[in-house]
Backbone as a ProteinNet text record, in pm:
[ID]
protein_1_A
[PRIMARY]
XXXXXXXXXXXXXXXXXXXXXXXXXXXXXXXXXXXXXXXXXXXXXXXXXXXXXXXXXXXXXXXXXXXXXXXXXXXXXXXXXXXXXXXXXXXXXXXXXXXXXXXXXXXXXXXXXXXXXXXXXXXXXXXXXXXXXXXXXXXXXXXXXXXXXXXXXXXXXXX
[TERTIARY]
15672	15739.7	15686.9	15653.2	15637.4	15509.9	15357.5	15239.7	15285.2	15395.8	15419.3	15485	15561.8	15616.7	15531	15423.3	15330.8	15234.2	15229.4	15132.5	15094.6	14978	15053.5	15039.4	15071.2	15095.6	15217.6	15363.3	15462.5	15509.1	15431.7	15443.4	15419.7	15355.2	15286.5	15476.8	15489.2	15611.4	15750.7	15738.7	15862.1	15874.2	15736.3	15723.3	15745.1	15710.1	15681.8	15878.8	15926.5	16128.7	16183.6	16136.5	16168.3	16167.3	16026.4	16020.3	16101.3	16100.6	16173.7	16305	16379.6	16493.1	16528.8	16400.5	16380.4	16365.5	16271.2	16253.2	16378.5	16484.5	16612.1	16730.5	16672.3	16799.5	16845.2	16863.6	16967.6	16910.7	16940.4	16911.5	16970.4	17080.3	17167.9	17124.2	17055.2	16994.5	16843.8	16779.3	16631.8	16672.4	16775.3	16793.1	16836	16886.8	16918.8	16851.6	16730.6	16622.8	16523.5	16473.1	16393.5	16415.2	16571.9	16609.8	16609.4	16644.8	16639.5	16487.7	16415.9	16273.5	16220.1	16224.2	16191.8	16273.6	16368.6	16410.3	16349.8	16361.7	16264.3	16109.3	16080.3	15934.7	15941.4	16017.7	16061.4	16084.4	16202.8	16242	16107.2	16010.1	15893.7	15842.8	15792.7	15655.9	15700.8	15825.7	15843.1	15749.3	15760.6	15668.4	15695	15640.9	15682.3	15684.3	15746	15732.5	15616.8	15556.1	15488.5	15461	15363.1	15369.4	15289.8	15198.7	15148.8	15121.8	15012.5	15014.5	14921.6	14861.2	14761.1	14815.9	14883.9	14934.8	15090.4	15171.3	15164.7	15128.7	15045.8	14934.5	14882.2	14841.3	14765.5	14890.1	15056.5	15169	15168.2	15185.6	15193.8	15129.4	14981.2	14883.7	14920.9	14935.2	14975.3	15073.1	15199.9	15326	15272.1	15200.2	15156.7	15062.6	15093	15040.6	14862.2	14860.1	14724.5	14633.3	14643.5	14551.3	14498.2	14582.9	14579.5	14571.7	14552.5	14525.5	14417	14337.3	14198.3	14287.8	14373.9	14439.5	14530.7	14577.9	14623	14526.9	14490.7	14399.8	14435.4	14376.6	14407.9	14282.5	14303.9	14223.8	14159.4	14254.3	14253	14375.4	14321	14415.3	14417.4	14543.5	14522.8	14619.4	14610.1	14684.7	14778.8	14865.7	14980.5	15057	14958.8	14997	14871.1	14887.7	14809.3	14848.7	14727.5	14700.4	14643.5	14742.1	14705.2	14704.6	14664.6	14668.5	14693.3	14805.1	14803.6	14703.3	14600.8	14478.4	14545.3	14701.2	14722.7	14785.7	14727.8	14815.6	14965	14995.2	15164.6	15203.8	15308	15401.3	15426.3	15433.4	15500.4	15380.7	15242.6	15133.7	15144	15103	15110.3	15270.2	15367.7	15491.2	15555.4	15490.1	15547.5	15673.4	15722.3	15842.7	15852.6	15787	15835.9	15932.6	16037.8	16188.9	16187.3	16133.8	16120.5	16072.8	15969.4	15846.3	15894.6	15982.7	16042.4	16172.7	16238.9	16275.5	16234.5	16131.6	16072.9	16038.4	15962.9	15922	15976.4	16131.9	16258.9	16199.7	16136.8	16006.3	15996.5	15896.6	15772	15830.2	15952.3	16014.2	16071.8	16116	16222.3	16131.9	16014	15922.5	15905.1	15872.3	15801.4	15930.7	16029.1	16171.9	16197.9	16199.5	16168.3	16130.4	15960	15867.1	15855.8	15958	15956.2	15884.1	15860.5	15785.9	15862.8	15847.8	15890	15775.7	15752.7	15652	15734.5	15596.9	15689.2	15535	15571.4	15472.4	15424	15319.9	15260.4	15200	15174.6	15121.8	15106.2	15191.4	15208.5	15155.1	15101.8	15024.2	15093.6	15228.6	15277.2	15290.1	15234.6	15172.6	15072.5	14992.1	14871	14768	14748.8	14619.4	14516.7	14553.9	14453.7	14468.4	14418.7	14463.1	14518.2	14547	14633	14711.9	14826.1	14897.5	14870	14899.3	14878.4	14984	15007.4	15130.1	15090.4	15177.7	15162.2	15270.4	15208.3	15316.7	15335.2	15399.8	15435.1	15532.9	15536.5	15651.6	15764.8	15884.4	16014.6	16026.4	16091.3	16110.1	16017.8	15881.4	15861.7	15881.7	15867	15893.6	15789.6	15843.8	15777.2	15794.8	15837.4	15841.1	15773	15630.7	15492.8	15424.3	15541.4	15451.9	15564.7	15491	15622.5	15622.8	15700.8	15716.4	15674.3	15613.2	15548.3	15710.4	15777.9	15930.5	15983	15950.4	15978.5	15914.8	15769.6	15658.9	15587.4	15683	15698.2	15557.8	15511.5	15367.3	15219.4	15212.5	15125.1	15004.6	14887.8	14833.6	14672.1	14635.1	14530.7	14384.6	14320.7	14189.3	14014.4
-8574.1	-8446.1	-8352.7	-8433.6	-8326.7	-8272.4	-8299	-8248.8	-8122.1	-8155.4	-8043.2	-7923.3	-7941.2	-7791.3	-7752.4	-7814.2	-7778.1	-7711.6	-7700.5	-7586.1	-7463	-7423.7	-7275.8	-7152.4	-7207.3	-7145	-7138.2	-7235.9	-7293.4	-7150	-7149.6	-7100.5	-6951.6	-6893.6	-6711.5	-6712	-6828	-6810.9	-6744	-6852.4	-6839.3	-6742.7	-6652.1	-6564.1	-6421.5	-6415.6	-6276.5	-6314.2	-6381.6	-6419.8	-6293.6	-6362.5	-6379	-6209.5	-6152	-6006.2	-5959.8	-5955.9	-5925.7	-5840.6	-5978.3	-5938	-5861.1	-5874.9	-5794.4	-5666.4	-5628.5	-5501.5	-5396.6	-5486.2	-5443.7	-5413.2	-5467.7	-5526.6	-5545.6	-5684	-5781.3	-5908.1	-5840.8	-5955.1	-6106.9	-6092.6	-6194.7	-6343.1	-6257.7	-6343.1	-6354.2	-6293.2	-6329.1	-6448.1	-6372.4	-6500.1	-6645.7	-6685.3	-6752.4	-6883.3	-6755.7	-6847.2	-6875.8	-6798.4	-6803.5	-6973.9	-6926.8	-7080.3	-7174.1	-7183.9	-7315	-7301.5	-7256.3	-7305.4	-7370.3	-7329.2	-7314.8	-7508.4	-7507.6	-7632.9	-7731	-7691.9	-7792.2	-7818.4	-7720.1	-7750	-7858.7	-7839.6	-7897.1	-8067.3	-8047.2	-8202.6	-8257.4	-8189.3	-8278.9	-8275.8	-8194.9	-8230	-8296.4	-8289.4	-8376.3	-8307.3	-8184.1	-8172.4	-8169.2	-8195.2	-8227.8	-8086.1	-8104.1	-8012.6	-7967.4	-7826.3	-7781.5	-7805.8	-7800.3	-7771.9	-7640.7	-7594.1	-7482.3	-7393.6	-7262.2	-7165	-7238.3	-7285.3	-7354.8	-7486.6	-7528.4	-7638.1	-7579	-7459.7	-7330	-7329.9	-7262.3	-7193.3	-7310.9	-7426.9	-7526.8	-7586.1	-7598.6	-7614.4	-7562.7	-7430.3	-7312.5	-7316	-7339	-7387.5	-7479	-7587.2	-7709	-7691.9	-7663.3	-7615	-7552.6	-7469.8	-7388.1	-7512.1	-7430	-7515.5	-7570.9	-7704.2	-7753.1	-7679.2	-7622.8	-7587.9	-7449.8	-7423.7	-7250.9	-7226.7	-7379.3	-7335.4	-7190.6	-7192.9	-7107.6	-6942.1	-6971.9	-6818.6	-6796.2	-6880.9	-6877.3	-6924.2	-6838.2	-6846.4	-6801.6	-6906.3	-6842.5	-6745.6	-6621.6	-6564	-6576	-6597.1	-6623.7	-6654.8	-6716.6	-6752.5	-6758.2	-6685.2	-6675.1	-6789.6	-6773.9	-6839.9	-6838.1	-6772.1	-6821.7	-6752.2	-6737.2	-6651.6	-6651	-6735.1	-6771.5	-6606.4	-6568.4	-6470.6	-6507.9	-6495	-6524.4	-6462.8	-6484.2	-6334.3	-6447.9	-6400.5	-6375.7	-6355.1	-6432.9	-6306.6	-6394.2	-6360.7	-6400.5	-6294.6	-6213.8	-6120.5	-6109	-6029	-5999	-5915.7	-6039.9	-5859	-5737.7	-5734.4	-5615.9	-5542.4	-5579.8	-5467.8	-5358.8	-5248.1	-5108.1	-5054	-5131.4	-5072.4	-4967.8	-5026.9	-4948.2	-4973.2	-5090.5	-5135.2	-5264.7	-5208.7	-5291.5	-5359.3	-5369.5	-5431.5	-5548.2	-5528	-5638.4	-5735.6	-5703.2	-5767.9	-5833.9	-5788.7	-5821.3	-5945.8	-5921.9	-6048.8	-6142.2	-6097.2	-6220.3	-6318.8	-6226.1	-6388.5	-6406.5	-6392.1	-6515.7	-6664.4	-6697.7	-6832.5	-6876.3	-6778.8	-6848.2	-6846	-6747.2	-6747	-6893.6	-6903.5	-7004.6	-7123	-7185.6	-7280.9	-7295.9	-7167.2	-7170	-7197.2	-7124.5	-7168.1	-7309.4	-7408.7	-7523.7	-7631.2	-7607	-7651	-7596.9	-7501.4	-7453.9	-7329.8	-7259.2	-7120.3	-6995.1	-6854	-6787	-6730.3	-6611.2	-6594.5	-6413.2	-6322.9	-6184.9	-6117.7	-6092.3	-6009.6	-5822.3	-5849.2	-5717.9	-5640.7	-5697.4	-5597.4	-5616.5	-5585.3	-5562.1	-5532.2	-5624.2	-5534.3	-5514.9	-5435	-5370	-5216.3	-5194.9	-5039.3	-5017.8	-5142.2	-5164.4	-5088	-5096.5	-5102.1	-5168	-5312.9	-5418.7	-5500.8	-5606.5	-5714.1	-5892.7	-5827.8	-5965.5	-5879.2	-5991.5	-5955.9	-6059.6	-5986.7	-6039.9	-6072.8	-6198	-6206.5	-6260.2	-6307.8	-6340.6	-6435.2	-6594.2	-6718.2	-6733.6	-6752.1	-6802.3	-6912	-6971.1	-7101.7	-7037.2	-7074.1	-7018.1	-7042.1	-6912.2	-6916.6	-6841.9	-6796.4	-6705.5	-6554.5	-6473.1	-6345.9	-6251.7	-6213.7	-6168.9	-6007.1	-5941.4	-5784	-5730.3	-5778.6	-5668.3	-5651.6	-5765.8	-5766.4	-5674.6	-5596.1	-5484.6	-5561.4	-5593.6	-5610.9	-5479	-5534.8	-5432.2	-5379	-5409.7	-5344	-5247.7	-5243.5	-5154.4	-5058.1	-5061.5	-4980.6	-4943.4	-4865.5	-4872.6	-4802.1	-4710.5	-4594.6	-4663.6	-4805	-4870.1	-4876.1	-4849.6	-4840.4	-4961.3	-5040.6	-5151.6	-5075.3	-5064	-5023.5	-5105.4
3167	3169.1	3059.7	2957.3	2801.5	2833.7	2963.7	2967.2	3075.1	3106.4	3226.9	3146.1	3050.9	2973.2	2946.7	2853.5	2781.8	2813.7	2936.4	3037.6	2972	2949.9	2952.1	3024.7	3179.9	3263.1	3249.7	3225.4	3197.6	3068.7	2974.2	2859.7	2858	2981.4	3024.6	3125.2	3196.4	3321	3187.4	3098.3	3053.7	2966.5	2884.4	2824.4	2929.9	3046.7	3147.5	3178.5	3173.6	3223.1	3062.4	2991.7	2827.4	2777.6	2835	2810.9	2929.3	3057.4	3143.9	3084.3	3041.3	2938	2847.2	2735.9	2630.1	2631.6	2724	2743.6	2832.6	2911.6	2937.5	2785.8	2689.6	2608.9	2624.7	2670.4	2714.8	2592.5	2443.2	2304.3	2288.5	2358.9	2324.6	2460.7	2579.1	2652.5	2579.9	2546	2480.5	2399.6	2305.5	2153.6	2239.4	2327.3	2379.7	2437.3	2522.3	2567.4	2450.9	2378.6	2287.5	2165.9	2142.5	2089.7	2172.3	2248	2346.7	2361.2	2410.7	2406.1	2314	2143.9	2050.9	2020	2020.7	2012.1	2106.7	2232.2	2346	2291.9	2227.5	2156.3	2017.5	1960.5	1824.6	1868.2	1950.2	2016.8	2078	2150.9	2215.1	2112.1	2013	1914.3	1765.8	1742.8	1627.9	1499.5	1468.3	1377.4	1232.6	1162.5	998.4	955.2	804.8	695.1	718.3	634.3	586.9	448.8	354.7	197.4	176.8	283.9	215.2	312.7	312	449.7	553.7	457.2	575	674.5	633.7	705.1	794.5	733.7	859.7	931.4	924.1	1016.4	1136.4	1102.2	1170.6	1223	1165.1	1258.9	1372.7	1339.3	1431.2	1564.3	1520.9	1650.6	1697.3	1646.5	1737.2	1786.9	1793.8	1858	1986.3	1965.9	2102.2	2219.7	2336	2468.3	2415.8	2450.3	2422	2498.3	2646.1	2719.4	2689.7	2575.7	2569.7	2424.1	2323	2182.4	2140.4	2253.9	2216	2182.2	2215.7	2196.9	2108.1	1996.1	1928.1	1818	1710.7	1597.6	1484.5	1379.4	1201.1	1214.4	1152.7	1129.2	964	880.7	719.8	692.3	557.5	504.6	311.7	292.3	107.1	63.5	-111.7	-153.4	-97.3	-62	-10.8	111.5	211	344.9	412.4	554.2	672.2	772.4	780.6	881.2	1009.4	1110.7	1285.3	1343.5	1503.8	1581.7	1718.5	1831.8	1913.8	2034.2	2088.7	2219.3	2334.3	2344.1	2475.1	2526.9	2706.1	2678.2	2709.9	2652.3	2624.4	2749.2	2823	2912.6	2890.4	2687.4	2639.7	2613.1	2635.3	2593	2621.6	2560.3	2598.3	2603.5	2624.7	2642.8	2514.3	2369.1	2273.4	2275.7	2285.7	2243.7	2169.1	1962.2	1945.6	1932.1	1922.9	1923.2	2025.8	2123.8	2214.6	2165.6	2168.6	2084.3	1958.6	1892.8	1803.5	1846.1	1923	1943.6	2094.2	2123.1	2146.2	2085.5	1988.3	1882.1	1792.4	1825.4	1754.2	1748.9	1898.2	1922.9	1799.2	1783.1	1673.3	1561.6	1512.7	1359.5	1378.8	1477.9	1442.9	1425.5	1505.9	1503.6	1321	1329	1132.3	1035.2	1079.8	1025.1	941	1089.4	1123.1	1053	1034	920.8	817.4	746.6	621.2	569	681.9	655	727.4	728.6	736.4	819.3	921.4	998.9	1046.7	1052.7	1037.4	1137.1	1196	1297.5	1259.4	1207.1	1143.2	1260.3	1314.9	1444.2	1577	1640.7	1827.2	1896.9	2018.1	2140.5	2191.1	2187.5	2272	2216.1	2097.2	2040.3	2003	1893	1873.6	1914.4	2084	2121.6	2155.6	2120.9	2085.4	2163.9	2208.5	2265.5	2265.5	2116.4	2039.1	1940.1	1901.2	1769.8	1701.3	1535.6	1413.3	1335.6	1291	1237	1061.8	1008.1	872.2	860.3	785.1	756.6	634.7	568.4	448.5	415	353.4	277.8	259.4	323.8	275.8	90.1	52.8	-57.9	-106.6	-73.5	-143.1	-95.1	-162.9	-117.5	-15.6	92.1	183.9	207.4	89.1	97.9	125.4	61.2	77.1	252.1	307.5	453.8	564	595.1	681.8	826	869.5	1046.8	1107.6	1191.3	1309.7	1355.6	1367.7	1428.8	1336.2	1232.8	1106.5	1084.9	1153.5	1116.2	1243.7	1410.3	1498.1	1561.3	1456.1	1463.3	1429.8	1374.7	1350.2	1439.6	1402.1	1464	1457.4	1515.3	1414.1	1414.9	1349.5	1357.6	1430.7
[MASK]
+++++++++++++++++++++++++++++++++++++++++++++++++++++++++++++++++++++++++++++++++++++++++++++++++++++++++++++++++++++++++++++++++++++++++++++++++++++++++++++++

């Protein structure tokens, strides 16, 4: 059963349901599914702590569908914050709604949650332009001010 969730055809089905929603605002059904997924992932993969961004970051990937790792990538990584990007595309591309976008990936916060990191999405293909988003992980506990959410910073534009 656990090679059949793990699809990620399974994982595009339940993301295109997931925005469906989102982009209605209907939050309280996103947050809903988003956790229950997010736990169904947790319960199959058993994944440990984190200690640093990099082992984040390389969580993060592994959590995601094996058949479809190629689309989820560290781009860098500093002392203490793993930079990733998204090149899968998003229902919400082009829509310019980040907020959706924003709780869609309740997902992935909560995954990083989880293993002890905090995870904040700097930039949206659903305003972007681009054809991935970029997010930023860090270790709970340290401070994550300097990194604005793409939902905060709605005019962002990536170069």
């Amino acid at each position: 059963m656990k090679k059949y969730l793990e699809k990620l055809i399974v994982f595009k089905f339940g993301l295109s349901i997931f925005s469906f929603f989102a982009l209605r605002k209907f939050n309280g059904v996103v947050r809903f599914f988003t956790d229950s997924s997010a736990w169904l992932n947790l319960m199959l993969n058993q994944p440990t702590q984190a200690n640093n961004a990099r082992e984040l970051a390389e969580t993060w990937v592994d959590l995601m569908p094996p058949d479809g790792r190629d689309l989820f990538k560290i781009s860098s990584i500093d002392e203490d914050t793993a930079y990733v990007e998204i090149h899968l595309h998003c229902p919400l591309r082009g829509t310019g709604d980040v907020e959706a976008c924003h709780h869609l990936m309740n997902y992935d916060r909560k995954l990083m949650e989880n293993v002890g990191g905090n995870l904040i999405v700097l930039a949206s293909q659903s305003n972007s332009g681009k054809p991935y988003c970029q997010l930023a992980i860090r270790k709970k506990g340290l401070a994550i001010d300097d990194l604005i959410p793409a939902h905060k910073n709605p005019n962002l534009k990536l170069k």
